[in-house]
C-alpha positions in Angstrom: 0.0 9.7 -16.7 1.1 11.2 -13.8 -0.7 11.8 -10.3 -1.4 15.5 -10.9 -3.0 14.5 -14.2 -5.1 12.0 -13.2 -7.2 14.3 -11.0 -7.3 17.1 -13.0 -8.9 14.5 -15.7 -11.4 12.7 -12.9 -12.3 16.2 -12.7 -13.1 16.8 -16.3 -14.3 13.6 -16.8 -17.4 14.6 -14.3 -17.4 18.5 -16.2 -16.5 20.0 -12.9 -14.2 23.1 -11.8 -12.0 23.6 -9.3 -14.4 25.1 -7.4 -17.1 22.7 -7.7 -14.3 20.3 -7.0 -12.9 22.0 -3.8 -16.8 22.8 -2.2 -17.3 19.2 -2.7 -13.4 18.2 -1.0 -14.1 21.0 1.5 -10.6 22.9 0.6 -10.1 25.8 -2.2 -9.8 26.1 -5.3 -5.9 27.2 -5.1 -5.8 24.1 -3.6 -7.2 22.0 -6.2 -4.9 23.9 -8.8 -1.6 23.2 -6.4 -2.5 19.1 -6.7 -3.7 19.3 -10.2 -0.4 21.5 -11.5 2.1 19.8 -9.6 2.7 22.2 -6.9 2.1 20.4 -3.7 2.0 16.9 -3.0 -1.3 16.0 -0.9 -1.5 13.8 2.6 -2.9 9.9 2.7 -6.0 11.2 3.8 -6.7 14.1 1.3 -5.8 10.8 -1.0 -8.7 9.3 0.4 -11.0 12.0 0.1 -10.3 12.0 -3.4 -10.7 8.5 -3.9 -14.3 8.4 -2.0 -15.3 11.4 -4.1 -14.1 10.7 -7.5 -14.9 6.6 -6.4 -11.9 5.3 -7.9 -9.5 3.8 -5.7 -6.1 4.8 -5.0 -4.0 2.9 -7.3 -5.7 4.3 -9.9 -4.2 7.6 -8.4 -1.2 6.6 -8.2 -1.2 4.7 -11.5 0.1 1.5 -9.7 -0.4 -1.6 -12.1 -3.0 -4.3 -11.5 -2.2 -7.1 -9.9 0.2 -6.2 -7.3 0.5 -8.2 -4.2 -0.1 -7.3 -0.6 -0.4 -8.4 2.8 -2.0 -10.9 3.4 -2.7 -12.2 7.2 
């Protein structure tokens, strides 16, 4: 699954349109329908906003495996 198709299902998953989706994101609904059909690619912290609304985290998103490593100081 794909980025684009991940939020148009966290969106469906919670039976909410794009513009219940974009009131809650503060953007539009063309908006909304430009991330969910692959139009435009959104910013690190429009990622963010997604993640804090939807309360997934961003490799979930993305669709990055479990497991990976990072930096560790």
């Amino acid at each position: 699954m794909e980025i684009h198709e991940r939020l148009k299902a966290l969106r469906e998953d919670r039976d909410l349109t794009q513009e219940e989706a974009a009131q809650a994101l503060k953007t539009t609904r063309a908006q909304i329908w430009k991330y969910e059909n692959k139009r435009q690619d959104m910013t690190a912290q429009r990622l963010k906003d997604f993640c804090e609304f939807y309360r997934v985290s961003a490799d979930y998103i993305l669709g990055l495996p479990k497991g990976l490593n990072w930096p560790r100081e």
